[in-house]
C-alpha positions, 0 to 999 in steps of 0.5 A: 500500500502507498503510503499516505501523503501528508498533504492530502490536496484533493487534486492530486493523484498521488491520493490515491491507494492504487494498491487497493485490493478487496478479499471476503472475511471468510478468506474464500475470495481474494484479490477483488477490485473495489467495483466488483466488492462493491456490485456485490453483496454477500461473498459466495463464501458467506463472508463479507468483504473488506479491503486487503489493507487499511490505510494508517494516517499520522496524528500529524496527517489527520490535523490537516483534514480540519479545514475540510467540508464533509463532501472534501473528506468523503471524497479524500477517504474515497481515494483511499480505498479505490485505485486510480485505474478504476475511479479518475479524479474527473470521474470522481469530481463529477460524481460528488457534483450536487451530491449534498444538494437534497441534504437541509444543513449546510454543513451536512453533519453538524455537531451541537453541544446539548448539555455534557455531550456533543450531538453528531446530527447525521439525519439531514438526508432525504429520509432523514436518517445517517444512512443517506449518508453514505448510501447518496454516493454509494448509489451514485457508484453503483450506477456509473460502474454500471454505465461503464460495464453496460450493464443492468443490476438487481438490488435486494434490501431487507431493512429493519427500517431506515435503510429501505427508504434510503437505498430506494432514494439512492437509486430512484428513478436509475435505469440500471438499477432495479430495487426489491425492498422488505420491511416488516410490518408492524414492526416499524413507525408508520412514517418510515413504512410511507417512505418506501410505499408512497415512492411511485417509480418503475425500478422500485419494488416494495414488499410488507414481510409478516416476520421480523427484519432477520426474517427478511434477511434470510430468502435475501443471503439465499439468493446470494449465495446462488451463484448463477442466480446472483450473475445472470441478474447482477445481485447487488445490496446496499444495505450495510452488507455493501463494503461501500457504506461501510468505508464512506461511514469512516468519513463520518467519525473523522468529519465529527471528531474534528469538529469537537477536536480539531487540534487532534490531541486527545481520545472522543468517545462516539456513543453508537445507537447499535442494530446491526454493526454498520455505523461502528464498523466505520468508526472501527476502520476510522481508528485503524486509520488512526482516529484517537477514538473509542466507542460506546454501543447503546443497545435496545432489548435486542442485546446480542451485541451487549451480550456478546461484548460482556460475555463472550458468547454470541448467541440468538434470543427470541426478537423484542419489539421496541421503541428504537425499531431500527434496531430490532435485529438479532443478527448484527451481520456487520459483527463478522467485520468487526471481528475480522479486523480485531483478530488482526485479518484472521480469516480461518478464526472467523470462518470458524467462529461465523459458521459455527453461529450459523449452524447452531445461532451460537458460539463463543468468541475466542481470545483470538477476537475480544482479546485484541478489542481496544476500543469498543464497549457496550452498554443496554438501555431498556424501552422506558429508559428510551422515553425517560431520555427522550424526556429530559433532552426536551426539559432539560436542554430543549433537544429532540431525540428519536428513540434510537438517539436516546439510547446513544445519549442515555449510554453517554450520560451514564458514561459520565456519572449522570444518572437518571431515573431507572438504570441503564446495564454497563459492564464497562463504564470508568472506575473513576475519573482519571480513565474517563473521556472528556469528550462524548459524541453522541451519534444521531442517526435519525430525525425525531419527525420519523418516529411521532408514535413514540414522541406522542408515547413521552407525552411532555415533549412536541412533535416536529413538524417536517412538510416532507413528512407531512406531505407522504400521509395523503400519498397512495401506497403502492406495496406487495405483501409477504405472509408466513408460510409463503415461499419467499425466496420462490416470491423474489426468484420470481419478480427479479426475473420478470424485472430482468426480461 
């Protein structure tokens, strides 16, 4: 790999990584080009893949992108993990043209100070989530490799909320780009399900799942673990499983660190509203480039990271519904990343560990893994700690959270002793002030106008009015319907293929 420049000048070539290689966790698939990892979803190995090689950046380097817009940086990590043999400087400038336009805030992420902590809003999107986020530039990507190849893809997304309107918007109105969506009913707040449903284009399919997000998940790995299936219709997913969300979401931790330490001289603590692993497996490849970050992940009932942090044994347990339905997941597939880059690239370590998991929705993580984290924690925040948090944003500091916001924010008050009513399980908090950091971020991945059920549920605070959101409840709906016992797997075969003809 290249070493990186300590000038990182966006005109220049020399920013690129051109030794840039992709290979699948699993260690079954190596020496893949960035497009190819990226028109891809999961490896026919059932790993997941990652860059052969993470760039490393000096406190010095990392300085220096202070004076950078978040469009600036995003392009800059960009060149770090694409060569220049596939992705020109002018392709690439005419890529980020415009690409922030839809976006509300001028500074696309903008970081405020509420009480003791510092808030990452990173919901200023289309769809007012942080998946808009990566998911804009990462559509734009998606298709251009496309244009280039002369060639039509297939797109399948299961969401647990969030990231089905956001990769529907990244790709709308694409004509090189079919998008099959499943969300399940019931299971998310009504505006999210508007969303998806009220979206009238020709390359856009939505499906309502009587089951769980993981239950969608399951007819989805299926398909692409066919590996005629996934060629004949050019497969692809952009949900967190696509490598390149994963990598633009570095750039977020790098943009909001250096909003709260510019100088760069000392460790930000990143509380994580945490599902599936997408958002802290950005974080964790920002630190492996040498971000002086840790990270807090605030879970929900839905405890399976928690548990598998504190006591070393991932393992499934019965779905809880929750205030924070993003977050309803039990199987963090991005976890695979993550133990990746902890044992140090150890592929037959997380081949056996991932497929032993599959096989029995159990096993223990070995030394191998946990014993190399450095950097993440966990914590669990129960549903009524959820709405009391929410609360005392409003009383307390006039600031409006959504339910997964609330979970980041009540980890990072009780990371810093301020105890509020009800408790809120921590295996890893400080034993005392000396090892504590100053310096909280609380990441917000979605506007609290997304989730009025919930606002409406605390009572004492006020609903957001937001005219876009408004405006999708006198829209038509256009959806199809899954139901237990159905085939689902048959059900998608059958519309990709009638969608490729």
């Amino acid at each position: 790999v290249l070493e990186a420049s300590a000038h990182p000048e966006l005109a220049e070539d020399a920013q690129y990584n051109r030794a840039m290689k992709y290979k699948t966790t699993r260690g079954g698939i190596t020496g893949v080009s960035f497009q190819e990892a990226l028109l891809s979803g999961y490896a026919l190995d059932g790993g997941l893949f990652v860059p052969e090689t993470v760039p490393h950046f000096t406190l010095e380097e990392i300085r220096s992108w202070a004076a950078m817009s978040y469009p600036q940086l995003v392009e800059m990590f960009l060149r770090q993990f694409v060569s220049h043999e596939e992705l020109t400087s002018q392709e690439i400038a005419g890529m980020m043209d415009g690409l922030y336009a839809r976006f509300d805030h001028p500074d696309i992420i903008p970081v405020k100070k509420v009480g003791p902590v510092h808030v990452a809003e990173m919901w200023h999107g289309p769809t007012g989530a942080f998946k808009d986020l990566a998911l804009t530039i990462v559509g734009r990507l998606v298709d251009h490799f496309l244009k280039k190849r002369k060639q039509t893809a297939t797109a399948l997304v299961a969401t647990s909320g969030d990231t089905g309107s956001a990769a529907i918007h990244s790709v709308l109105g694409s004509k090189n780009v079919n998008i099959f969506v499943l969300y399940p009913r019931g299971r998310i707040s009504r505006v999210q399900e508007l969303q998806m449903t009220t979206v009238d284009a020709p390359n856009v399919t939505v499906y309502s799942i009587d089951g769980t997000s993981d239950d969608g998940d399951i007819p989805v790995k299926k398909l692409f673990a066919d590996a005629e299936f996934v060629k004949k219709h050019n497969l692809v997913c952009l949900n967190s499983v696509n490598v390149g969300r994963v990598l633009i979401q570095a750039a977020h931790f790098a943009y909001s660190y250096l909003r709260v330490c510019p100088s760069v001289d000392r460790e930000v603590l990143f509380c994580i509203p945490t599902g599936g692993m997408g958002n802290i497996t950005g974080g964790y490849i920002a630190y492996m480039m040498g971000l002086p970050v840790r990270f807090l992940a605030g879970v929900n009932e839905n405890d399976v990271v928690h548990r598998a942090f504190a006591t070393g044994v991932l393992a499934l347990s019965e779905m809880i519904q929750t205030h924070a339905t993003a977050m309803d997941i039990q199987m963090p597939y991005n976890s695979e990343r993550v133990f990746y880059f902890m044992s140090g690239g150890n592929s037959e370590v997380v081949k056996t560990v991932m497929e032993q998991f599959e096989k029995t929705s159990r096993c223990t993580l070995p030394a191998d893994i946990l014993g190399n984290n450095k950097c993440i924690s966990t914590m669990r925040v129960t549903s009524d700690d959820t709405l009391s948090t929410m609360e005392y944003a409003w009383k307390q500091h006039g600031y409006l959270l959504c339910p997964h916001t609330a979970i980041g924010m009540r980890v990072a008050l009780n990371y810093l002793g301020i105890q509020l009513s009800g408790k809120s399980e921590s295996e890893t908090a400080p034993k005392d002030d000396k090892d504590r950091i100053h310096d909280v971020v609380v990441v917000a991945t979605a506007t609290a106008a997304k989730f009025p059920e919930t606002v409406e549920r605390v009572g004492s605070i006020p609903l957001p009015s937001v005219p876009a959101i408004a405006e999708l409840y006198s829209k038509p709906e256009k959806k199809l319907f899954m139901e237990k016992g159905e085939d689902w797997e048959a059900i998608l075969r059958q519309a990709i293929a009638a969608g490729s003809q």
